[in-house]
Phi, psi and omega in degrees: 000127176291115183317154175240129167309137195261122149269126191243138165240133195207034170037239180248023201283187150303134143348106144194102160254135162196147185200231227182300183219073153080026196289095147246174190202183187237154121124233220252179184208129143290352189267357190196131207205128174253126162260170170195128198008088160066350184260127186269146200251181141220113197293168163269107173268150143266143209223122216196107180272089178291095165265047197292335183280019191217145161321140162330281202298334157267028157267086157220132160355325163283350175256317117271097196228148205210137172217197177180096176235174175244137203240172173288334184218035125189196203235117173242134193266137175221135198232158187181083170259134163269207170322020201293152147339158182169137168259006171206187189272334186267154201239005215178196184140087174292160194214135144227156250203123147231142222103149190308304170129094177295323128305143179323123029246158170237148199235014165056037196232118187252143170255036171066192207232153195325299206284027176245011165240133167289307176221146165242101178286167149196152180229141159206145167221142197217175184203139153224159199215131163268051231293335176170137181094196229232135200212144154235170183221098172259150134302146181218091171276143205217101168231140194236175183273328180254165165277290215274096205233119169262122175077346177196141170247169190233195218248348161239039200265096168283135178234149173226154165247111160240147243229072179318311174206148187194151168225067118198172180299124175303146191281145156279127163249352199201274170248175182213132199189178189243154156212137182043030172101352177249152203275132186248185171196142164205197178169164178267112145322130210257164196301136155320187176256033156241167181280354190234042176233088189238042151109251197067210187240102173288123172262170142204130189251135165247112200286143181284172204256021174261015192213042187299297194247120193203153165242180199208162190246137176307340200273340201256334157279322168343282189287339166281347178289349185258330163294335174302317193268339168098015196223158177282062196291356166344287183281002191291156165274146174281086215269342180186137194246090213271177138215141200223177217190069169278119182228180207237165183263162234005079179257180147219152167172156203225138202212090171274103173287074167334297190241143144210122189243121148232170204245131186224104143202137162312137190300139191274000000 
């Protein structure tokens, strides 16, 4: 029987979400700004304290906790585990989500499909602190075959990754390569135990670590990534664009996001 998820909604209030097992909420950040062709927004965020790496019965607060609130001078993601059970190393990943989602929560908020934009600028600067054990602070990007695509991937599903800060070596699961200076690691993913996790393609860019704060334009990975793989992501959607503060058990680490800016515009 499936644990159900606690939903919190907090409309359009500041950020503050924080749990154990799997607490999401809505809403703005000062800290995080969208244009689209030049008119600047405050996106409607999503928020989600992922705890997935840990057994039902250890998502409690003495075991596991996680928050993302907005603070006066930036918006902090916080993580915290013990000793817990974990069948892979991450036991955990507060998320914030702007985009619909293909997992829970979702916001009916769609950004159209790769090939309708000429450039996705994105910029971010942060600060991170560790108090112990092992932790990244990524972008986590989701382009799907479908729009409204929920609940589930499918065998031609791109998720890229950048891997901002990390204090260890990211794993090779599969091939390997460079692009701009950054270390790529990617592989075709195999279906989940569940039916409706039937797999895709994991990218990952790893930012070197004298290149903490920096921006990119996403369409320019996008497109080395369908050359490496040889396939065409063009018409794919743009189903959500996370950044998330994954970590391992009995860690600890605290992540102040000063900035996170992206930029959309579109083919005229």
């Amino acid at each position: 029987m499936k644990t159900p998820i606690k939903q919190k909604y907090i409309g359009l209030e500041s950020l503050s979400v924080e749990g154990s097992s799997f607490e999401t909420g809505f809403g703005i950040s000062k800290f995080v700004n969208l244009k689209m062709n030049e008119k600047l927004f405050k996106p409607a965020l999503g928020v989600i304290m992922n705890t997935f790496g840990v057994e039902h019965k250890d998502r409690i607060k003495e075991k596991i906790f996680c928050s993302l609130k907005e603070k006066n001078k930036f918006l902090e993601f916080y993580c915290k585990s013990a000793d817990v059970e974990a069948p892979r190393w991450i036991v955990g990943a507060p998320t914030l989500r702007i985009g619909n989602g293909i997992w829970s929560p979702h916001s009916n908020f769609y950004l159209g499909k790769i090939k309708d934009y000429k450039k996705i600028q994105t910029a971010i600067e942060f600060k991170s602190f560790c108090k112990k054990g092992f932790y990244d602070f990524s972008y986590d990007l989701w382009f799907t075959e479908n729009k409204n695509q929920q609940n589930s991937t499918f065998r031609n599903d791109l998720e890229i990754m950048i891997v901002v800060d990390s204090n260890f070596k990211f794993p090779n699961k599969g091939k390997e390569t460079s692009y701009n200076g950054m270390r790529v690691v990617y592989h075709e993913k195999k279906p989940g135990p569940n039916r409706q996790d039937k797999a895709g393609w994991e990218v990952s860019f790893i930012v070197p670590k004298d290149k903490p704060n920096f921006s990119f334009d996403i369409l320019e990975l996008v497109k080395f990534v369908s050359k490496i793989l040889n396939k065409d992501f063009s018409r794919h959607y743009i189903n959500s664009m996370d950044i998330i503060a994954e970590f391992a058990a009995k860690s600890e680490a605290k992540i102040e996001l000063h900035k996170l800016d992206f930029d959309f515009l579109k083919k005229r």
